[in-house]
N, CA, C and O atoms as a CHARMM CRD file, in Angstrom:
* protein
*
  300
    1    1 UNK  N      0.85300  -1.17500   0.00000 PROA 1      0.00000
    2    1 UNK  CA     0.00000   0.00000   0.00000 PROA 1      0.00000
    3    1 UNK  C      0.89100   1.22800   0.00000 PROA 1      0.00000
    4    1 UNK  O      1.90500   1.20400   0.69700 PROA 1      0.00000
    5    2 UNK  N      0.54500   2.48800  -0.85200 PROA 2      0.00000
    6    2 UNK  CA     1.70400   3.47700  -1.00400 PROA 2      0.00000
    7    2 UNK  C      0.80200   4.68200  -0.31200 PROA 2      0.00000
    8    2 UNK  O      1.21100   5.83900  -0.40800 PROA 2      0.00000
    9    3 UNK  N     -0.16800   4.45500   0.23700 PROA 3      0.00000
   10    3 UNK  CA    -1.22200   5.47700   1.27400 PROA 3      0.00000
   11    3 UNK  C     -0.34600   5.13300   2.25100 PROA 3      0.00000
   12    3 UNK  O     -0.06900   3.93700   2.34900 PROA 3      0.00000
   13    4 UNK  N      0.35200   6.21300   3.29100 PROA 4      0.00000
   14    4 UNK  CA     0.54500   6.36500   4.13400 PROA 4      0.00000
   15    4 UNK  C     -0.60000   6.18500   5.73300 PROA 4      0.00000
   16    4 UNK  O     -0.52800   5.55800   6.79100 PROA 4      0.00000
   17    5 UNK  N     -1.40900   6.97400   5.20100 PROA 5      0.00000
   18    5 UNK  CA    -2.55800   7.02700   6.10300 PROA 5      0.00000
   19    5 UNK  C     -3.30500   5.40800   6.42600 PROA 5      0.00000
   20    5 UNK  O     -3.76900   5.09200   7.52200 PROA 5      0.00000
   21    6 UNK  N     -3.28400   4.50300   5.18000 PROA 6      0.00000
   22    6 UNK  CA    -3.99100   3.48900   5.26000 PROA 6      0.00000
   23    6 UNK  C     -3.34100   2.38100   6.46900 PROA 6      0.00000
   24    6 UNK  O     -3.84400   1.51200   7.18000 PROA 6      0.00000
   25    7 UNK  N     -1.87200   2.95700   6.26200 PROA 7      0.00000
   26    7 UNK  CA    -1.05200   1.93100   7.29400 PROA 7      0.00000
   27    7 UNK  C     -1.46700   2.28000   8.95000 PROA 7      0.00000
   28    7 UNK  O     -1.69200   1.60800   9.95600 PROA 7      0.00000
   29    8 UNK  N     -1.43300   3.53000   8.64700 PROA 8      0.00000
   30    8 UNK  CA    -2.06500   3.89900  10.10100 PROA 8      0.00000
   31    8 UNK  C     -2.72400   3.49800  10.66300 PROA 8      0.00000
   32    8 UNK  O     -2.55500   3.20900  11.84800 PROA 8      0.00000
   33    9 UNK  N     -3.86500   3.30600   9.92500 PROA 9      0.00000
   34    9 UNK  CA    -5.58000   3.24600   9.89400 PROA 9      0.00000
   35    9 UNK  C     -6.03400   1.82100  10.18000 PROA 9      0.00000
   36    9 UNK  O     -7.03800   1.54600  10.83700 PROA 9      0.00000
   37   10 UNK  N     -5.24000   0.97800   9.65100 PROA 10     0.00000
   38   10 UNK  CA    -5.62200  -0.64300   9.52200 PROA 10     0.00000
   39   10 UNK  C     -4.78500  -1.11800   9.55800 PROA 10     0.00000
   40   10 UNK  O     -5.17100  -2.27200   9.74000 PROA 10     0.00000
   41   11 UNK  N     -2.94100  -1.16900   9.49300 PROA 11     0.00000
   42   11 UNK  CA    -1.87700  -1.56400   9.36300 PROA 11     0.00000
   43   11 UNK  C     -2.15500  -2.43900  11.12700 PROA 11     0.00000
   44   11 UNK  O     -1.61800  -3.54200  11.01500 PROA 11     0.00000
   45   12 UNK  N     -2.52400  -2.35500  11.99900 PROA 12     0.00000
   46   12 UNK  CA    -2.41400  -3.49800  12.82400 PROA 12     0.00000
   47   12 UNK  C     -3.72200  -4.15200  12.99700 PROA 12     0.00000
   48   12 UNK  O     -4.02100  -4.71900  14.04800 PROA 12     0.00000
   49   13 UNK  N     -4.66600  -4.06400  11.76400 PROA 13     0.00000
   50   13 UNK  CA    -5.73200  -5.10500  11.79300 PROA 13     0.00000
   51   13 UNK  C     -5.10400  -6.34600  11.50600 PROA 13     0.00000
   52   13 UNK  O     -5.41100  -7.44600  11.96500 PROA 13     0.00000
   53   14 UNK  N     -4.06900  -6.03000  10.58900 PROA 14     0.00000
   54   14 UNK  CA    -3.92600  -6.86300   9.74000 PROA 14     0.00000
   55   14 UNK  C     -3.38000  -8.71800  10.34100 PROA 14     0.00000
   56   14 UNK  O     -2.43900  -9.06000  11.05600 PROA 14     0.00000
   57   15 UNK  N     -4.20500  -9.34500   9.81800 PROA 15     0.00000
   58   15 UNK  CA    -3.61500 -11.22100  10.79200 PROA 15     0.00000
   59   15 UNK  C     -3.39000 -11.58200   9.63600 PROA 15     0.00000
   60   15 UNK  O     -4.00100 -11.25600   8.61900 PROA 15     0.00000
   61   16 UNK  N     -2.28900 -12.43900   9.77200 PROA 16     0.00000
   62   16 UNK  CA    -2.01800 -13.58300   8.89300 PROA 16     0.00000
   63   16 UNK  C     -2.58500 -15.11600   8.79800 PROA 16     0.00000
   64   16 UNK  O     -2.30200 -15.76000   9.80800 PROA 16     0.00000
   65   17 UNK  N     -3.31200 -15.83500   7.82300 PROA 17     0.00000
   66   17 UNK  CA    -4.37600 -16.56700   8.04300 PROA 17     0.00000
   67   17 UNK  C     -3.12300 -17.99400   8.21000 PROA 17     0.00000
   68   17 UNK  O     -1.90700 -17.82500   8.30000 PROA 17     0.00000
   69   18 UNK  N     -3.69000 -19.06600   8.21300 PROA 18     0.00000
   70   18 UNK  CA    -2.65500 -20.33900   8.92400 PROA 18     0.00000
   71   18 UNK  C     -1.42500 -20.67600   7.91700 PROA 18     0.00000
   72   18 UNK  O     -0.30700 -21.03100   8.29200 PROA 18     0.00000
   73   19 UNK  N     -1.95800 -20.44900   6.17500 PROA 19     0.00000
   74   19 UNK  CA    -1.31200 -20.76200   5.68300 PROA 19     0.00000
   75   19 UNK  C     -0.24800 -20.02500   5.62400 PROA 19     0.00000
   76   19 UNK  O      0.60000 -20.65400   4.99000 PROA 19     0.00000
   77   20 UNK  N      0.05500 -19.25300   5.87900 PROA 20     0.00000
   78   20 UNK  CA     0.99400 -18.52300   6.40600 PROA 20     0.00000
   79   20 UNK  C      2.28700 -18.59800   7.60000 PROA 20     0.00000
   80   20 UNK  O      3.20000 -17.77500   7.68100 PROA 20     0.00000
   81   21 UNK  N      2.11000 -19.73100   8.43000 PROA 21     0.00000
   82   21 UNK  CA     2.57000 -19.91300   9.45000 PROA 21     0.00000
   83   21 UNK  C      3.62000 -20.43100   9.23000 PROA 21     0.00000
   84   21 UNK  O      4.35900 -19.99500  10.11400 PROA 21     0.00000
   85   22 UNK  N      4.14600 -21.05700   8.64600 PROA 22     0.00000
   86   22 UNK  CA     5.64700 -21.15700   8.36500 PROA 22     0.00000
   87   22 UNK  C      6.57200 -19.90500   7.62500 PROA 22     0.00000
   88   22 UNK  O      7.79900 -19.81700   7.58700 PROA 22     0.00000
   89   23 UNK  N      5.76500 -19.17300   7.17700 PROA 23     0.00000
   90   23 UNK  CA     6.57400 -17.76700   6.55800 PROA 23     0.00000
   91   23 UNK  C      7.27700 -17.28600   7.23300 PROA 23     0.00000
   92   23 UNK  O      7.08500 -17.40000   8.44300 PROA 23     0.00000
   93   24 UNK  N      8.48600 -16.48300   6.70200 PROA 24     0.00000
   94   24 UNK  CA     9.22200 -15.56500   7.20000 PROA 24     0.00000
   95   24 UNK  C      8.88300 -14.12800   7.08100 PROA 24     0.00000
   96   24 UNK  O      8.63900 -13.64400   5.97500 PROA 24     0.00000
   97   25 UNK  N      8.86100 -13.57000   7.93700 PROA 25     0.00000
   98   25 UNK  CA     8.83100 -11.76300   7.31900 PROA 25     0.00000
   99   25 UNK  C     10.14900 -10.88700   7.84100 PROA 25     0.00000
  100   25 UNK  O     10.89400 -10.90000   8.82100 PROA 25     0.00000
  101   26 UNK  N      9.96700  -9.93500   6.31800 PROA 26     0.00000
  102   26 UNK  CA    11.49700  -9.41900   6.76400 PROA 26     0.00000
  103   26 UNK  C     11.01100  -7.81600   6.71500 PROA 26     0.00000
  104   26 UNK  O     10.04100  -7.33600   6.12700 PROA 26     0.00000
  105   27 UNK  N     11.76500  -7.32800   7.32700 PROA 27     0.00000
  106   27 UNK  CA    11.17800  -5.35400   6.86300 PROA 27     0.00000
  107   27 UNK  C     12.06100  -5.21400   6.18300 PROA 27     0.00000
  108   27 UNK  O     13.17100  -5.73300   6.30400 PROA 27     0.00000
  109   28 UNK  N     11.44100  -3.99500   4.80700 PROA 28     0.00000
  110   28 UNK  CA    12.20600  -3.23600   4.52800 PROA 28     0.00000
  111   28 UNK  C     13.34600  -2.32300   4.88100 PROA 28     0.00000
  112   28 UNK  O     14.29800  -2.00300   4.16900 PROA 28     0.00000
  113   29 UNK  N     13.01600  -1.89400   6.36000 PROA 29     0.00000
  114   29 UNK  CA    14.26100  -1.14900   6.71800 PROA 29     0.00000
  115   29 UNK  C     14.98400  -2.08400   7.52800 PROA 29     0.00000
  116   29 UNK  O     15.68700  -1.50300   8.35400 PROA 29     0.00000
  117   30 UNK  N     15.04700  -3.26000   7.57000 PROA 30     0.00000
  118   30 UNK  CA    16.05300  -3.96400   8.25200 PROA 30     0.00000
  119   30 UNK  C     17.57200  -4.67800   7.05500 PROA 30     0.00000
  120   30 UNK  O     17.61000  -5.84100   6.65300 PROA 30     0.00000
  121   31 UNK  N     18.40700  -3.82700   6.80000 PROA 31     0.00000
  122   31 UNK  CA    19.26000  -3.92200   5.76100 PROA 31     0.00000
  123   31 UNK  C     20.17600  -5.46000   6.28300 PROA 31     0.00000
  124   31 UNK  O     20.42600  -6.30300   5.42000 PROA 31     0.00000
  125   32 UNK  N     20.43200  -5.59100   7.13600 PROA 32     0.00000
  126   32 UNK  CA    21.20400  -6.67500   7.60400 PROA 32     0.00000
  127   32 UNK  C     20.46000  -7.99200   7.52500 PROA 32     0.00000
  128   32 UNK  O     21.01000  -9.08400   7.37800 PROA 32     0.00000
  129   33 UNK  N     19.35700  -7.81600   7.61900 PROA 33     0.00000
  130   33 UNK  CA    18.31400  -9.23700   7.46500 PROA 33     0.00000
  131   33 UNK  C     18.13100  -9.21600   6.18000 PROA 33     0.00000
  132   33 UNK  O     18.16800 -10.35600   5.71700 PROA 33     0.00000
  133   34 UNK  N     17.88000  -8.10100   5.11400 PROA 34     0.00000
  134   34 UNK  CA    17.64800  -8.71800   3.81100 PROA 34     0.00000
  135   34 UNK  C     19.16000  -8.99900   3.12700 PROA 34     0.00000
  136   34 UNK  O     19.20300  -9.58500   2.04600 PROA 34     0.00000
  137   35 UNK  N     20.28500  -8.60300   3.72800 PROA 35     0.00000
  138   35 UNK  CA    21.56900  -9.08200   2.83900 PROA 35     0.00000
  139   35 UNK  C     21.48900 -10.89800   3.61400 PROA 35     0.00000
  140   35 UNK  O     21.52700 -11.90400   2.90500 PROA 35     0.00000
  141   36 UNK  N     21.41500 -10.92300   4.63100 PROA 36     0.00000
  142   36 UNK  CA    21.52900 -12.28600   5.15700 PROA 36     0.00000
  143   36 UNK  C     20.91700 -13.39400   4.00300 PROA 36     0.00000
  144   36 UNK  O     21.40400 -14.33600   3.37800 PROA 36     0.00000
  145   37 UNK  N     19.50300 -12.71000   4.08200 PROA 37     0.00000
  146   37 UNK  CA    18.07500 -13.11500   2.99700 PROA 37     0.00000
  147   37 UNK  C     19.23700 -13.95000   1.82400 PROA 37     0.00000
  148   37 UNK  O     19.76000 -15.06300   1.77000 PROA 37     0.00000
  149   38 UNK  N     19.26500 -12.55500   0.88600 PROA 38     0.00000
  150   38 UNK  CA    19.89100 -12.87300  -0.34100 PROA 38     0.00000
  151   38 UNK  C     20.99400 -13.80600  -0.12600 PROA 38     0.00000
  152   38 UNK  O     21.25800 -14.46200  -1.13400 PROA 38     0.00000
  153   39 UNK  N     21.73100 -14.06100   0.92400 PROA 39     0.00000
  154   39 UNK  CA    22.98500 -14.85100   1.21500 PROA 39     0.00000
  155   39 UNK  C     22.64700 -16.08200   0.94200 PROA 39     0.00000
  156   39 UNK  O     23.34100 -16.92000   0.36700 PROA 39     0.00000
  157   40 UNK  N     21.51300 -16.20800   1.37800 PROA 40     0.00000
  158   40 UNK  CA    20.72600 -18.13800   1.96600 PROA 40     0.00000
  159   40 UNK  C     21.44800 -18.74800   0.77200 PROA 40     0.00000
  160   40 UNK  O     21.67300 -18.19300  -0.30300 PROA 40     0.00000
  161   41 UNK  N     21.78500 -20.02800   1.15600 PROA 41     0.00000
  162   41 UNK  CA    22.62500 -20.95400   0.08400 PROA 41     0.00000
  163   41 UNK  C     21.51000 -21.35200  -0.61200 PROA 41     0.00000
  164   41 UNK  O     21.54100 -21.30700  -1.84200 PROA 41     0.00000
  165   42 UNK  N     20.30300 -21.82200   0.10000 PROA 42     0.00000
  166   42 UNK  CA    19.11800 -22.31000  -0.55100 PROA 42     0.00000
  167   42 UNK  C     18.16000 -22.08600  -1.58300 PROA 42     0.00000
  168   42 UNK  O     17.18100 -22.79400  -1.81600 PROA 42     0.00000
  169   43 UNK  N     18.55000 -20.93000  -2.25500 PROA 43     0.00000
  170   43 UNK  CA    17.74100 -20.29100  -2.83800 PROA 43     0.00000
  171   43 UNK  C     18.06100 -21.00200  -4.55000 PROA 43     0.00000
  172   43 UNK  O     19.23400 -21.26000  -4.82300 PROA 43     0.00000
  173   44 UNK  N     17.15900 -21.22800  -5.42300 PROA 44     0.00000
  174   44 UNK  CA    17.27500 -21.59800  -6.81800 PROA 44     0.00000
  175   44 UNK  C     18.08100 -20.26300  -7.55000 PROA 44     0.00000
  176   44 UNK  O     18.06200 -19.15500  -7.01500 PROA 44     0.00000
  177   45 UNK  N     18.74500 -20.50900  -8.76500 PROA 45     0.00000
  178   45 UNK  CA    18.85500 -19.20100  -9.36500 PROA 45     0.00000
  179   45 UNK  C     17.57000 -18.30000  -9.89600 PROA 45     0.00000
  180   45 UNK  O     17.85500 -17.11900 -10.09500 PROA 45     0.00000
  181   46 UNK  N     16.35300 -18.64100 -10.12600 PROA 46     0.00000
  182   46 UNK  CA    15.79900 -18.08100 -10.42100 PROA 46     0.00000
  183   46 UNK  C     14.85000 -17.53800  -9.18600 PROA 46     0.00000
  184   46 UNK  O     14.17800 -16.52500  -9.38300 PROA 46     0.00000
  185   47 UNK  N     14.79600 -18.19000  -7.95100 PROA 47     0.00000
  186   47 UNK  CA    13.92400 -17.47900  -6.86600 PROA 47     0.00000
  187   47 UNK  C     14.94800 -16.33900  -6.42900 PROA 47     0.00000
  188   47 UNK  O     14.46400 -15.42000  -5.76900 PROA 47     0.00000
  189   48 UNK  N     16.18100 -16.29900  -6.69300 PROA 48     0.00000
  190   48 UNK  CA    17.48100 -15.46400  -6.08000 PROA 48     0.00000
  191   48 UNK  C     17.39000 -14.30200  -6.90100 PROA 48     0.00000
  192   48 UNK  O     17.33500 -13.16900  -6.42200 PROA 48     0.00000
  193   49 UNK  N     17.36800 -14.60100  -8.40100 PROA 49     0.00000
  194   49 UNK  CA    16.75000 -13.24200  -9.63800 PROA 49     0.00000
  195   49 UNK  C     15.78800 -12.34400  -9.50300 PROA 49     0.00000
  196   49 UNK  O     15.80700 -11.14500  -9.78100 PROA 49     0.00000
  197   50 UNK  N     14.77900 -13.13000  -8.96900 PROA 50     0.00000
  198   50 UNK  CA    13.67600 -12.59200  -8.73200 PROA 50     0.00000
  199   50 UNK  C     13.30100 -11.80700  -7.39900 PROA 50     0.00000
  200   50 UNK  O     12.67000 -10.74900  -7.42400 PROA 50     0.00000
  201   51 UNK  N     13.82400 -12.52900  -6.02900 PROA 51     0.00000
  202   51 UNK  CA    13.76600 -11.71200  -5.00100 PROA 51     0.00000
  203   51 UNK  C     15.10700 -10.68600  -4.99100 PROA 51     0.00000
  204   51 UNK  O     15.27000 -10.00700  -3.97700 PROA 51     0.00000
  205   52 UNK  N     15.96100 -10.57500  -5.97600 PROA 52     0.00000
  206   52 UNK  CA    16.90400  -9.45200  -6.13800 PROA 52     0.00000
  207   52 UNK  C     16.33900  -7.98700  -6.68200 PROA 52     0.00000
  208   52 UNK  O     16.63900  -6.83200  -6.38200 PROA 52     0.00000
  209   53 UNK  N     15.12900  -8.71000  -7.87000 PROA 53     0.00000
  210   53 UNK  CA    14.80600  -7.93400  -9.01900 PROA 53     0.00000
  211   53 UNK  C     13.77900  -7.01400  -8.00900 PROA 53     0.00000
  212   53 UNK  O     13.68600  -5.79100  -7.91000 PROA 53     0.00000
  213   54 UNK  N     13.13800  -7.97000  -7.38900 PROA 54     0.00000
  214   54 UNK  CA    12.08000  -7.44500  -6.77800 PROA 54     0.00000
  215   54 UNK  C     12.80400  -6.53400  -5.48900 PROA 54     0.00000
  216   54 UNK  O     13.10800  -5.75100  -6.38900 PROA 54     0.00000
  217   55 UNK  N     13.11200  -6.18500  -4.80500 PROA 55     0.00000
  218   55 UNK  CA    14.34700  -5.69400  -3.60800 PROA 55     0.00000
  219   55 UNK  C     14.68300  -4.32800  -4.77800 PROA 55     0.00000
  220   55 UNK  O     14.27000  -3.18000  -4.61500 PROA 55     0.00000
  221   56 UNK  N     15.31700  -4.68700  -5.66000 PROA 56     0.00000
  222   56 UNK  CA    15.76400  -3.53300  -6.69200 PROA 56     0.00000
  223   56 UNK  C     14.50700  -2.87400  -6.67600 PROA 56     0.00000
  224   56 UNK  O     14.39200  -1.78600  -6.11100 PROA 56     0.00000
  225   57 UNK  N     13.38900  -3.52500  -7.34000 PROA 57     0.00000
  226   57 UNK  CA    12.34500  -2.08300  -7.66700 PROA 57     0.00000
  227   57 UNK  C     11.52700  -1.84000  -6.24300 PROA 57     0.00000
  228   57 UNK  O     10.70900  -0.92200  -6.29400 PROA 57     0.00000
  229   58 UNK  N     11.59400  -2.24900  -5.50600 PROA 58     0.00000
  230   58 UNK  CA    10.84600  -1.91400  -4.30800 PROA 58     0.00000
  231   58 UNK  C     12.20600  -0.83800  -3.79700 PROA 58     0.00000
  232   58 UNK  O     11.56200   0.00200  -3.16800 PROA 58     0.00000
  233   59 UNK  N     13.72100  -0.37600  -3.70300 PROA 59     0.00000
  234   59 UNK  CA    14.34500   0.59100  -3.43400 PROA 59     0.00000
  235   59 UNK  C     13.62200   1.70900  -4.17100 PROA 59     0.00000
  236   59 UNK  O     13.09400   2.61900  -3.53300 PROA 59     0.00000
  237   60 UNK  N     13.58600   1.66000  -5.56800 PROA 60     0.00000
  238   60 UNK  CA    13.18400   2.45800  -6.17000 PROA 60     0.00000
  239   60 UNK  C     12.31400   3.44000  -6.04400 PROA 60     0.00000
  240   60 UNK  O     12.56400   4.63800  -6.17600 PROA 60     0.00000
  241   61 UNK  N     10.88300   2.76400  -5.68900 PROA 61     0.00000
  242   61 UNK  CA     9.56400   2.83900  -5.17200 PROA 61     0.00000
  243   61 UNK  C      9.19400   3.42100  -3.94900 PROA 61     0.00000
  244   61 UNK  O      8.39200   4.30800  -3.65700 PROA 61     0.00000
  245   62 UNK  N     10.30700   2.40600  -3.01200 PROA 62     0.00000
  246   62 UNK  CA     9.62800   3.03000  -1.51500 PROA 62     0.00000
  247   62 UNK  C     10.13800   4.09600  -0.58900 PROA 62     0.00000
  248   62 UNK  O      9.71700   4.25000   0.55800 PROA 62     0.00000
  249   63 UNK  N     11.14600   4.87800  -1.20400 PROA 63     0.00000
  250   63 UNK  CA    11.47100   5.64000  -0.04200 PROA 63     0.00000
  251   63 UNK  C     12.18000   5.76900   0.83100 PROA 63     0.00000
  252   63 UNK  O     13.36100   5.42200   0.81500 PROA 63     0.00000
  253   64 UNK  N     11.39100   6.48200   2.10200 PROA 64     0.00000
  254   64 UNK  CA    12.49600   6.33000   3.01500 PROA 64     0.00000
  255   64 UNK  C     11.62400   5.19000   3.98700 PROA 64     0.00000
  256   64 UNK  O     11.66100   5.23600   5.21700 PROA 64     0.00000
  257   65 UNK  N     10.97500   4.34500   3.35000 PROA 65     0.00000
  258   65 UNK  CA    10.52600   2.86000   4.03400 PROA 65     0.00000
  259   65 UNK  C     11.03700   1.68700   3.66300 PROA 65     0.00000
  260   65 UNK  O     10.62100   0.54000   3.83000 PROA 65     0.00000
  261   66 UNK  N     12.52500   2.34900   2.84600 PROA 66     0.00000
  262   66 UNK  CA    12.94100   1.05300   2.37900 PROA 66     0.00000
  263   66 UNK  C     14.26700   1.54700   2.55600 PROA 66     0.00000
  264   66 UNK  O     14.40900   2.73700   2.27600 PROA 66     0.00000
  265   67 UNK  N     15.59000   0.73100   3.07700 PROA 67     0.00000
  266   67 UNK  CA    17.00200   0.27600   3.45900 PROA 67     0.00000
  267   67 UNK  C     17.18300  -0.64900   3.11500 PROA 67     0.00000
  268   67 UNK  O     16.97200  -1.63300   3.82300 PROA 67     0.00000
  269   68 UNK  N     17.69200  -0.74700   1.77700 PROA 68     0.00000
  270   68 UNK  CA    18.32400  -2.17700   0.73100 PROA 68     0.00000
  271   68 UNK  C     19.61100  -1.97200   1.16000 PROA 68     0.00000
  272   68 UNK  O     20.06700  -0.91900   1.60400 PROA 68     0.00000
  273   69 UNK  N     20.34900  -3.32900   0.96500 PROA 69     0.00000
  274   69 UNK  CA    21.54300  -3.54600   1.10100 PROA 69     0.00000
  275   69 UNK  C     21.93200  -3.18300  -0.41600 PROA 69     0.00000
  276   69 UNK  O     21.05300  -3.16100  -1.27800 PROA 69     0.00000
  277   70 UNK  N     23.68400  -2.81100  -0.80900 PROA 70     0.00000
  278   70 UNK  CA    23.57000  -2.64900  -2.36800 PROA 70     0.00000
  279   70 UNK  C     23.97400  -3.92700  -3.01400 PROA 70     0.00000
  280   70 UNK  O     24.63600  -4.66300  -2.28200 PROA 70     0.00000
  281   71 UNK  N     23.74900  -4.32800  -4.12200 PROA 71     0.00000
  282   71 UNK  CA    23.36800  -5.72700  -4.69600 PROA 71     0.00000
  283   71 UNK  C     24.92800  -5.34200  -5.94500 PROA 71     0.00000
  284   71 UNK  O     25.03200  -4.37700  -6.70200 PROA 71     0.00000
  285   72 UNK  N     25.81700  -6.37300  -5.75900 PROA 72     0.00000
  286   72 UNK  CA    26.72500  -6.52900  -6.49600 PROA 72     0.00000
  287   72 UNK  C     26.74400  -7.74900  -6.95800 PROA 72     0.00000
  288   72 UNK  O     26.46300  -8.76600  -6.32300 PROA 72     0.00000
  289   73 UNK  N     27.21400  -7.63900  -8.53200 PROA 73     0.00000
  290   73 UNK  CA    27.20100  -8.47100  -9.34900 PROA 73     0.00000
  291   73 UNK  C     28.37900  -9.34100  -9.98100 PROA 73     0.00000
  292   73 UNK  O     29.19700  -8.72400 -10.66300 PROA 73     0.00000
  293   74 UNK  N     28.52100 -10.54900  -9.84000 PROA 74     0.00000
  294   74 UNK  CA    30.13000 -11.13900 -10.51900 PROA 74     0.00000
  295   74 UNK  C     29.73700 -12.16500 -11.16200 PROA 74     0.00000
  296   74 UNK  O     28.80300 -12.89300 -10.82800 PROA 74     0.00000
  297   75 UNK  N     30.56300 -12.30500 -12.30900 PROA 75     0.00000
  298   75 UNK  CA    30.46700 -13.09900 -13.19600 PROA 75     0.00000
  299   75 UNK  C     31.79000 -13.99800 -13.21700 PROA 75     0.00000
  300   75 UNK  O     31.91600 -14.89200 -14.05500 PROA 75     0.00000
C-alpha cells in the first residue's frame, strides 16, 4: 500500500491466516536481514533473480521505508 494514512488506519488489523505460518517476514528497513536473505545458500537461481529484481524495484519505489543492502554483481 503506497497510502501512508492506510497503514495507520488498519496496518495493525492486519492477521495472517494459517497458511501462512511457516513464513518468514522481513522489513524493509532492516538492511542486515535482507543481505543475510539474499545470502541463503538455498535459494534456486531463479527465486534469487527474482527476489533481487524485486528488492531492486521496491528501493526504487519506496522511499524512506525502504534500506536495501547494495546488490553486487560477478560473473
Amino acid at each position: 500500500m503506497e497510502d501512508e494514512d492506510w497503514w495507520d488506519l488498519f496496518g495493525g488489523d492486519i492477521q495472517a491466516n494459517w497458511e501462512s505460518s511457516g513464513l518468514r517476514r522481513y522489513s524493509s528497513l532492516d538492511r542486515s536481514g535482507l543481505a543475510g536473505l539474499a545470502g541463503e545458500t538455498s535459494w534456486s537461481n531463479e527465486g534469487l533473480f527474482a527476489l533481487l529484481q524485486g528488492l531492486r524495484r521496491l528501493s526504487e519505489i519506496g522511499g524512506a521505508r525502504v534500506d536495501m543492502p547494495s546488490v553486487e554483481v560477478r560473473l
